[in-house]
PyMOL Python script that loads the backbone (N, CA, C, O; Angstrom):
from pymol import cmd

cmd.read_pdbstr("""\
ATOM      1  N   UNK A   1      -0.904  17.321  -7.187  1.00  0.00           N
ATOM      2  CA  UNK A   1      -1.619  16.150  -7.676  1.00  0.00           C
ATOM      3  C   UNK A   1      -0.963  14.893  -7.119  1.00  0.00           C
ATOM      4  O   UNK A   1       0.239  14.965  -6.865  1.00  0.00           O
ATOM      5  N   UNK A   2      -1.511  13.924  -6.933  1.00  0.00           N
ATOM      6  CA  UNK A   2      -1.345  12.512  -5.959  1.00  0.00           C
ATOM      7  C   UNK A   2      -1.022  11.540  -6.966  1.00  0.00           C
ATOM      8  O   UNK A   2      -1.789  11.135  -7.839  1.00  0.00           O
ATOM      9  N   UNK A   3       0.041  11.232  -6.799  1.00  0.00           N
ATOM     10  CA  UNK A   3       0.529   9.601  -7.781  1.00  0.00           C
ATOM     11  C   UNK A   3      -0.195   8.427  -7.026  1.00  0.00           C
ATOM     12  O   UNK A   3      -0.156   8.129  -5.832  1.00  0.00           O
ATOM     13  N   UNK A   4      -0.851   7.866  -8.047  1.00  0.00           N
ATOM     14  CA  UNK A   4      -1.101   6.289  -7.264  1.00  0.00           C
ATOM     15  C   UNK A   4      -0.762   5.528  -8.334  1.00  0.00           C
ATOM     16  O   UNK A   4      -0.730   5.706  -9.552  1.00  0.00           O
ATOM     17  N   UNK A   5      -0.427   4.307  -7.316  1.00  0.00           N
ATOM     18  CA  UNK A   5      -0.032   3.149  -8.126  1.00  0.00           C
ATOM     19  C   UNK A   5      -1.277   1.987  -8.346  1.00  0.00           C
ATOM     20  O   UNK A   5      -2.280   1.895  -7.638  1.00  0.00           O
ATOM     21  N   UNK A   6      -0.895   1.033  -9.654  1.00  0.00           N
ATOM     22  CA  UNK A   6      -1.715   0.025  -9.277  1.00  0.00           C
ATOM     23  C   UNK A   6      -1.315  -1.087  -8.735  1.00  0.00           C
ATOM     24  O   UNK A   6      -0.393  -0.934  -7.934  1.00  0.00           O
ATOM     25  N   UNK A   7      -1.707  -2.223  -8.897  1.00  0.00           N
ATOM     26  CA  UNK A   7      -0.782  -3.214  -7.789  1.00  0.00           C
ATOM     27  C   UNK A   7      -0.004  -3.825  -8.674  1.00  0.00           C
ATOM     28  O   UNK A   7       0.575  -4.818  -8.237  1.00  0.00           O
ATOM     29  N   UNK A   8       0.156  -3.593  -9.583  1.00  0.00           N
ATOM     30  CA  UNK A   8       1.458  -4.323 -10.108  1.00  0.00           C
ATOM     31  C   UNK A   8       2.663  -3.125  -9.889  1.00  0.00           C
ATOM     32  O   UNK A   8       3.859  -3.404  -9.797  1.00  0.00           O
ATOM     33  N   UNK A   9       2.256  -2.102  -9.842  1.00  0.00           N
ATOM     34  CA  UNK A   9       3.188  -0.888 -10.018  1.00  0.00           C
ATOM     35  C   UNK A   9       3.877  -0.706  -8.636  1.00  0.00           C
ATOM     36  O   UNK A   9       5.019  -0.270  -8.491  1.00  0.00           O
ATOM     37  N   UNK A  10       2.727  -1.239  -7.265  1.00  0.00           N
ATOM     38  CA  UNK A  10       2.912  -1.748  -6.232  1.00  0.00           C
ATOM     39  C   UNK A  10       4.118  -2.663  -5.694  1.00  0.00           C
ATOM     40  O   UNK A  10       5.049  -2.373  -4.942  1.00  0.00           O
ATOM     41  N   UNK A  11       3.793  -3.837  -6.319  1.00  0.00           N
ATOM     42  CA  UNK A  11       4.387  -4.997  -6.208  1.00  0.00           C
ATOM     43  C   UNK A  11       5.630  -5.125  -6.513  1.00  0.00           C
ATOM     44  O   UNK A  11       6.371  -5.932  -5.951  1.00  0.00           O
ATOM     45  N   UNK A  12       6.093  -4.112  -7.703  1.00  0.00           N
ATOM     46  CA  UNK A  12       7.459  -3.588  -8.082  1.00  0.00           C
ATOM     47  C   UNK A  12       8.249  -2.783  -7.415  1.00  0.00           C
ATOM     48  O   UNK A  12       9.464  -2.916  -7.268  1.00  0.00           O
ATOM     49  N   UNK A  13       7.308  -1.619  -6.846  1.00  0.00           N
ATOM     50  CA  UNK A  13       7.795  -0.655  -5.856  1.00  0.00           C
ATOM     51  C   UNK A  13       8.092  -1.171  -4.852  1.00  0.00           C
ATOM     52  O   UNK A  13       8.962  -0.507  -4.288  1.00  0.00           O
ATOM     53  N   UNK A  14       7.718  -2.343  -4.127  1.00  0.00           N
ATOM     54  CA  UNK A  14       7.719  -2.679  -2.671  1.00  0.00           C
ATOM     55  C   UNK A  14       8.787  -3.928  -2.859  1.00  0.00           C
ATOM     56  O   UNK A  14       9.708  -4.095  -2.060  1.00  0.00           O
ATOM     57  N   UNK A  15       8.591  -4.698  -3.882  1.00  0.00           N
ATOM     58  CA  UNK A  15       9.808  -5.795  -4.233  1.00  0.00           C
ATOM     59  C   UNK A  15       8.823  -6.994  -3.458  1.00  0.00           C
ATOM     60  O   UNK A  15       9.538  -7.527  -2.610  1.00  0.00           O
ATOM     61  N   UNK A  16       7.910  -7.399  -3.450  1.00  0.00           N
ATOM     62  CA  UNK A  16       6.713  -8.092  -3.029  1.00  0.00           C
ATOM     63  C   UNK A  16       6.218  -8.827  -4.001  1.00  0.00           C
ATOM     64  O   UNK A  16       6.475  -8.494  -5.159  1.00  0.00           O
ATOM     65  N   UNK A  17       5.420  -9.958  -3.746  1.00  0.00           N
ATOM     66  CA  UNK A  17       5.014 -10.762  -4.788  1.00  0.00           C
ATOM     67  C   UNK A  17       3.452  -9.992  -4.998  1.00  0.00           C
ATOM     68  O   UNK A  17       3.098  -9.172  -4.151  1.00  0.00           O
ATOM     69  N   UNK A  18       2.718 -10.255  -5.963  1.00  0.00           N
ATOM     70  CA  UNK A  18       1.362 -10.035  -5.948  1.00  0.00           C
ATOM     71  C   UNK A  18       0.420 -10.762  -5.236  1.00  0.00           C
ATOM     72  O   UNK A  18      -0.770 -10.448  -5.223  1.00  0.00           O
ATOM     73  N   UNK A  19       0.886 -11.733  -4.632  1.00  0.00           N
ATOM     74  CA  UNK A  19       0.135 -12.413  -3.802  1.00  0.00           C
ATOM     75  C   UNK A  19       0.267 -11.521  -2.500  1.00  0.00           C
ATOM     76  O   UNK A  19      -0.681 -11.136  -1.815  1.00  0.00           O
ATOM     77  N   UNK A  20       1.524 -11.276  -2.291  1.00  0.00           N
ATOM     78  CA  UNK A  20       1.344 -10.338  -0.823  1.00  0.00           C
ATOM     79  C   UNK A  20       0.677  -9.069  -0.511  1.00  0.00           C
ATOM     80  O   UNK A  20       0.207  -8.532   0.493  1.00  0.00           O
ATOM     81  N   UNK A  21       0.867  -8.690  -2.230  1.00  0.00           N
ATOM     82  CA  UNK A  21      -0.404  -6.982  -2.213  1.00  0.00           C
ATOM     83  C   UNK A  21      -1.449  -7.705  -1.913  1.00  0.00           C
ATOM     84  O   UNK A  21      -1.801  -7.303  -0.804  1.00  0.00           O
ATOM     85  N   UNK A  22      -2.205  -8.602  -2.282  1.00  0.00           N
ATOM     86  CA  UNK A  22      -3.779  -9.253  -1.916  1.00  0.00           C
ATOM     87  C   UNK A  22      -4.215  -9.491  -0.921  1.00  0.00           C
ATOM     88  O   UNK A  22      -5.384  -9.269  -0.606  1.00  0.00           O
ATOM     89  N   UNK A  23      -3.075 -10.164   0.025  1.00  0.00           N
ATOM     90  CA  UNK A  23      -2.831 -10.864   1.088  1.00  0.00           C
ATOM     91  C   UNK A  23      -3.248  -9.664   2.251  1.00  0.00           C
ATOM     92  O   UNK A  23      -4.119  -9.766   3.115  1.00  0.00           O
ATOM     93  N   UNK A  24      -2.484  -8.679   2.029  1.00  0.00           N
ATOM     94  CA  UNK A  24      -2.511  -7.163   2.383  1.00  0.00           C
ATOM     95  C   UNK A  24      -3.377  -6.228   1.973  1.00  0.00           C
ATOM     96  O   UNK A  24      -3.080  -5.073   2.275  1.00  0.00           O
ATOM     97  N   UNK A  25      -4.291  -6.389   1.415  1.00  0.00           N
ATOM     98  CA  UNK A  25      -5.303  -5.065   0.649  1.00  0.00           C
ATOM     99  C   UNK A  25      -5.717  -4.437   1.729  1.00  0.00           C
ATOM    100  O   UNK A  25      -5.697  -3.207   1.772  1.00  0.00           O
ATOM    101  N   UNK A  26      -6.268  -5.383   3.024  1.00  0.00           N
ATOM    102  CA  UNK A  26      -7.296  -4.824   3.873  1.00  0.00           C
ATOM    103  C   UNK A  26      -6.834  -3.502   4.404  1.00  0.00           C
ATOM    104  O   UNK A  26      -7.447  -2.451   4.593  1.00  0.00           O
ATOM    105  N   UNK A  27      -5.237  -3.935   4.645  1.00  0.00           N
ATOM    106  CA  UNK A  27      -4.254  -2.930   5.719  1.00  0.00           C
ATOM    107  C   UNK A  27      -3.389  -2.097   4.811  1.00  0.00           C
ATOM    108  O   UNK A  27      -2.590  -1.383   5.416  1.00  0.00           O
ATOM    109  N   UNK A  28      -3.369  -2.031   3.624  1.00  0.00           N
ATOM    110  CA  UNK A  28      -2.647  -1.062   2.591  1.00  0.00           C
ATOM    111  C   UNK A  28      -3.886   0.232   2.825  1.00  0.00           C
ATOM    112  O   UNK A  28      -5.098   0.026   2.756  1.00  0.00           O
ATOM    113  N   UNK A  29      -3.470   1.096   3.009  1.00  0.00           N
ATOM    114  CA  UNK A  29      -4.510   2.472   2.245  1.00  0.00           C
ATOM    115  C   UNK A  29      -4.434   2.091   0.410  1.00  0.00           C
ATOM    116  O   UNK A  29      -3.519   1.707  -0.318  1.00  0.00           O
ATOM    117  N   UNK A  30      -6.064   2.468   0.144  1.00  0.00           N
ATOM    118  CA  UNK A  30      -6.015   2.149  -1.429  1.00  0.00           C
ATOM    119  C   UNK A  30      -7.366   2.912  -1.722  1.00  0.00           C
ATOM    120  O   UNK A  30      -8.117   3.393  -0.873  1.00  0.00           O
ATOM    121  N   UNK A  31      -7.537   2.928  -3.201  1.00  0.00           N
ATOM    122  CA  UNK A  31      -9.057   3.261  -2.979  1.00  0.00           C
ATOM    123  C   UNK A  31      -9.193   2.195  -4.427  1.00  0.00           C
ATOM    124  O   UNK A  31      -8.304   1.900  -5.226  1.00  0.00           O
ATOM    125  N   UNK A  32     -10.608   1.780  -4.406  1.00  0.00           N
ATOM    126  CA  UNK A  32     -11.124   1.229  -5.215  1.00  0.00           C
ATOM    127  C   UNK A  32     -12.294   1.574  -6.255  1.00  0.00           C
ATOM    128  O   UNK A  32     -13.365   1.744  -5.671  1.00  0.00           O
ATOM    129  N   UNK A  33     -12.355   1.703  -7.469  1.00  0.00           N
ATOM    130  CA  UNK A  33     -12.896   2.106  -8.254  1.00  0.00           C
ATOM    131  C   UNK A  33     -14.059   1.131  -8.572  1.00  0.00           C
ATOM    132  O   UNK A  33     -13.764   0.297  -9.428  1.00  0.00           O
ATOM    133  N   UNK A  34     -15.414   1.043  -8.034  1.00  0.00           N
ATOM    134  CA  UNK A  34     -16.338   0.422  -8.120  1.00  0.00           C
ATOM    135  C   UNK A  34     -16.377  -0.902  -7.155  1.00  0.00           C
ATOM    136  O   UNK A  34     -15.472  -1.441  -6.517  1.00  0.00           O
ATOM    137  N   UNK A  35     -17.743  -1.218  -7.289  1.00  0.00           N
ATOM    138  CA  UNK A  35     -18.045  -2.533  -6.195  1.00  0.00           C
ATOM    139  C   UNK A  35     -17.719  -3.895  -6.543  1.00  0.00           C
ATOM    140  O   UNK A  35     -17.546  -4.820  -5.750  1.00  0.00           O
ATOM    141  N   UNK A  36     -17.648  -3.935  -7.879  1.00  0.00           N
ATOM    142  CA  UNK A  36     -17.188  -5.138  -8.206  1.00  0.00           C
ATOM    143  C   UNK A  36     -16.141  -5.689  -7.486  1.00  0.00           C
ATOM    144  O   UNK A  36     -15.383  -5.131  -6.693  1.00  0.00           O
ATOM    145  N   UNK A  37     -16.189  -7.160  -7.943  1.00  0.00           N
ATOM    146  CA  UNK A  37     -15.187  -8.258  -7.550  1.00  0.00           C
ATOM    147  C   UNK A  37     -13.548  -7.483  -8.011  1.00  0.00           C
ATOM    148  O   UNK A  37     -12.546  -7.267  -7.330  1.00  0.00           O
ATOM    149  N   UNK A  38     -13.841  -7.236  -9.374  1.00  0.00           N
ATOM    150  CA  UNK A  38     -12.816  -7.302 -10.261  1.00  0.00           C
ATOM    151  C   UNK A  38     -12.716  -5.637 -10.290  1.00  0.00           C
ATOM    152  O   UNK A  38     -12.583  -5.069 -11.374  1.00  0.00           O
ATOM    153  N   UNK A  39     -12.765  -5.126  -9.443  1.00  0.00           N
ATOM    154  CA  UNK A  39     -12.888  -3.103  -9.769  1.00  0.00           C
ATOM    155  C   UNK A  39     -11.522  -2.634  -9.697  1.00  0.00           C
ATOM    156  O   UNK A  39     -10.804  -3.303  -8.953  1.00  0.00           O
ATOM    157  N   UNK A  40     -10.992  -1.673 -10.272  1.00  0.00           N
ATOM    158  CA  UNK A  40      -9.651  -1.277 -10.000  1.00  0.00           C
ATOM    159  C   UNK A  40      -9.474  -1.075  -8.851  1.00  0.00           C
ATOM    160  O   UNK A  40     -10.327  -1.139  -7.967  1.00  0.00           O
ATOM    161  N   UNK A  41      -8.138  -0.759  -8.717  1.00  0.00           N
ATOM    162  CA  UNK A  41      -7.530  -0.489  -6.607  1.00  0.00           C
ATOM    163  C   UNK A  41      -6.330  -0.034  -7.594  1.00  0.00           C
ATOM    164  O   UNK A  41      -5.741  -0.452  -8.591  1.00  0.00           O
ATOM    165  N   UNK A  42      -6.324   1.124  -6.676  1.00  0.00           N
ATOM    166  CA  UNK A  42      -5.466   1.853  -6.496  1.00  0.00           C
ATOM    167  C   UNK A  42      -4.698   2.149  -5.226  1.00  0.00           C
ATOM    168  O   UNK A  42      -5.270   2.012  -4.144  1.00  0.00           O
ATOM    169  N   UNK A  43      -3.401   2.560  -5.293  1.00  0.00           N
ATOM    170  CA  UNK A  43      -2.559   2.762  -4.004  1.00  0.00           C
ATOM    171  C   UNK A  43      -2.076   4.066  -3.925  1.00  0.00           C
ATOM    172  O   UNK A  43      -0.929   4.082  -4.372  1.00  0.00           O
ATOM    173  N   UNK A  44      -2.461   5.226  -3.535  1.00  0.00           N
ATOM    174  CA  UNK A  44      -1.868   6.729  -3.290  1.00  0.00           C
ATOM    175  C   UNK A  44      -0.334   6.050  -2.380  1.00  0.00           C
ATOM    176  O   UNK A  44      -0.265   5.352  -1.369  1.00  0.00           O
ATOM    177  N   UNK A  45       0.859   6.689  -3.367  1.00  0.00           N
ATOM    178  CA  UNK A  45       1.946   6.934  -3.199  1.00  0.00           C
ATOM    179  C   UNK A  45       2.434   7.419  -1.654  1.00  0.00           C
ATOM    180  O   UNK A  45       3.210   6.837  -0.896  1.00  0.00           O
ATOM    181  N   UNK A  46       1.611   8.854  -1.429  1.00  0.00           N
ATOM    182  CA  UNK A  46       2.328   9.553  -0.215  1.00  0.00           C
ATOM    183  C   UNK A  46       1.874   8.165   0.726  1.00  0.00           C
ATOM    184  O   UNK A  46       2.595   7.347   1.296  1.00  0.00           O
ATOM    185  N   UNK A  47       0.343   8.260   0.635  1.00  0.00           N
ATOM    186  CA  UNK A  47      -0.254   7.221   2.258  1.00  0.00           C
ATOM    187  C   UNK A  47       0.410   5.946   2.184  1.00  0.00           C
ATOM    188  O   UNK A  47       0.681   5.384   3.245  1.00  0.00           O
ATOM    189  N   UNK A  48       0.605   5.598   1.474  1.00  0.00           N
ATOM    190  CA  UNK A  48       1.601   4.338   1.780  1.00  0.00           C
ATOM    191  C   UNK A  48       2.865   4.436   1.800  1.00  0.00           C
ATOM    192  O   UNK A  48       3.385   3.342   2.016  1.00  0.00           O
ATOM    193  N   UNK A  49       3.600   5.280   1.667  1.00  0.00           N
ATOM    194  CA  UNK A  49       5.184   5.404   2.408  1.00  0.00           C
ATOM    195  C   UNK A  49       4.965   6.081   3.501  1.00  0.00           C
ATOM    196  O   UNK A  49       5.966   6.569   4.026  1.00  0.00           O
ATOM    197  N   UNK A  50       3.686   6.305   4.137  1.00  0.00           N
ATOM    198  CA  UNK A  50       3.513   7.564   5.401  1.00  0.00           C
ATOM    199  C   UNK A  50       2.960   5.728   6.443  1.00  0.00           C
ATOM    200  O   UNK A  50       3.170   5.403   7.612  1.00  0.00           O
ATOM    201  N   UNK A  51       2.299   5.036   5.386  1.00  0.00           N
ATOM    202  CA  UNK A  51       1.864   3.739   5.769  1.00  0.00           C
ATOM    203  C   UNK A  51       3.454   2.381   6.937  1.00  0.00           C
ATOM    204  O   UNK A  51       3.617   1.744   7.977  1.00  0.00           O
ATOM    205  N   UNK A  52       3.919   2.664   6.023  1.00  0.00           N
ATOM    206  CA  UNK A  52       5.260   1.954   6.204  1.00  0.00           C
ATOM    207  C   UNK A  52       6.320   2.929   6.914  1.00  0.00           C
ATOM    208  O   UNK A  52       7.461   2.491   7.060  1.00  0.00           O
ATOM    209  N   UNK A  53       6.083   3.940   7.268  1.00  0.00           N
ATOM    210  CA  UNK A  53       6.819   4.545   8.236  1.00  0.00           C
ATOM    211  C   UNK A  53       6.545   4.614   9.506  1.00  0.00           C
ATOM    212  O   UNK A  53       7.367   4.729  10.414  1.00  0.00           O
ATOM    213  N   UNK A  54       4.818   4.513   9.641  1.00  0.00           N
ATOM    214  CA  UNK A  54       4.757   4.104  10.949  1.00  0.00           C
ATOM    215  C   UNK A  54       4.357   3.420  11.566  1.00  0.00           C
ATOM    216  O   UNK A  54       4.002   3.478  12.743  1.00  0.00           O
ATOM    217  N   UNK A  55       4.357   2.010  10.232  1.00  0.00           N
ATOM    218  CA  UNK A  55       4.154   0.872  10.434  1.00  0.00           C
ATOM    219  C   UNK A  55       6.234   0.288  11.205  1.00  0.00           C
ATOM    220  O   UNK A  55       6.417  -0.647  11.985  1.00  0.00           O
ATOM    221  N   UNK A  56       7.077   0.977  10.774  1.00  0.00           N
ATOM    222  CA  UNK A  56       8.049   0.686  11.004  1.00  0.00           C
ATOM    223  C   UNK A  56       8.539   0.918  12.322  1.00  0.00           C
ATOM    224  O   UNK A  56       9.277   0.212  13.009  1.00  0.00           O
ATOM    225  N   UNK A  57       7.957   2.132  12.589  1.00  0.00           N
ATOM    226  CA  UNK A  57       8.210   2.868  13.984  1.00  0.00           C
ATOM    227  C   UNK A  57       7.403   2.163  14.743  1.00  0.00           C
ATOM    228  O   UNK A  57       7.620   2.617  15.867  1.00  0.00           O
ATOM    229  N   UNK A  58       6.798   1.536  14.818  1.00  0.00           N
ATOM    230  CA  UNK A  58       5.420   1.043  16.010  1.00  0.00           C
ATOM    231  C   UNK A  58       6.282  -0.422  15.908  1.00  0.00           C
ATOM    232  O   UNK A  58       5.913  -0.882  16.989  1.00  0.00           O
ATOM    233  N   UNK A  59       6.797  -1.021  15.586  1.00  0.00           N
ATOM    234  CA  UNK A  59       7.792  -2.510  15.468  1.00  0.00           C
ATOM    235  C   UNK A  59       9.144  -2.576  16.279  1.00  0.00           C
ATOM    236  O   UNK A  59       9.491  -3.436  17.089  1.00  0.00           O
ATOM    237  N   UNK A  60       9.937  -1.252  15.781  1.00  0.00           N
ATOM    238  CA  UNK A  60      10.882  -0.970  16.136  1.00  0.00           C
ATOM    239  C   UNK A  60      10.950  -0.151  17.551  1.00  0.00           C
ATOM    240  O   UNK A  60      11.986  -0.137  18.215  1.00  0.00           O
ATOM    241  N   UNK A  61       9.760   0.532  17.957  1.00  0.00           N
ATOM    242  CA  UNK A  61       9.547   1.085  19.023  1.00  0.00           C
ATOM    243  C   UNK A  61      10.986   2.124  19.675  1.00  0.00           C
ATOM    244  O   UNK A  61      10.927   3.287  20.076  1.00  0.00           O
ATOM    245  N   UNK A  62      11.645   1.630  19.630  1.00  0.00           N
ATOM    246  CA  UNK A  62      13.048   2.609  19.831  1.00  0.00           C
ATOM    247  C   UNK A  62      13.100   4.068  19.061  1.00  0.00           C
ATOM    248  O   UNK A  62      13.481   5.152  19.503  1.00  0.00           O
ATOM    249  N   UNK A  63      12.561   3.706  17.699  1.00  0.00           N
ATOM    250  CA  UNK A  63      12.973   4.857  16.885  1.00  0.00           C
ATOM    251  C   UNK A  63      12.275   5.884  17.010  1.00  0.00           C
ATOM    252  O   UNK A  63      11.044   5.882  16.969  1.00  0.00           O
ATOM    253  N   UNK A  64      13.077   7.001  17.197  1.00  0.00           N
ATOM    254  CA  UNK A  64      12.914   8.030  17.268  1.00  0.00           C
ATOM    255  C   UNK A  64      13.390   9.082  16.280  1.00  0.00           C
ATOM    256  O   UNK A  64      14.593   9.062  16.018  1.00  0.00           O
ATOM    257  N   UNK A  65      12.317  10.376  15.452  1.00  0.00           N
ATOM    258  CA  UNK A  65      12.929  11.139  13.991  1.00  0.00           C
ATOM    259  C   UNK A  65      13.338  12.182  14.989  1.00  0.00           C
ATOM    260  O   UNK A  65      13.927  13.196  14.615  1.00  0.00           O
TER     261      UNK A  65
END
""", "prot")
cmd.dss("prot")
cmd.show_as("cartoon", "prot")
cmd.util.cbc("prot")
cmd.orient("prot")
């Protein structure tokens, strides 16, 4: 079963303001619970540390696992 966070649970995990989860929604993996303005968003755990790993590696270009 898949942990997701919400964006405050986010914003804690990452040490980020909530303005920067927003700022960022487009390019976070998330899923959103309805069409509304105001609909929940959610953040699956694995895809976003799989998010930031090779968001890290494509910056750093050197690194190699």
């Amino acid at each position: 079963m898949q942990r997701y966070l919400s964006k405050n649970e986010l914003k804690d995990y990452l040490g980020v303001s909530l303005g920067t989860i927003n700022n960022k929604l487009n390019e976070l993996p998330h899923v959103k619970w309805g069409n509304n303005r105001n609909s929940r968003v959610l953040f699956p755990v694995e895809e976003i540390e799989k998010y930031f790993d090779s968001t890290v590696l494509k910056k750093e270009g050197s690194l190699v696992k």
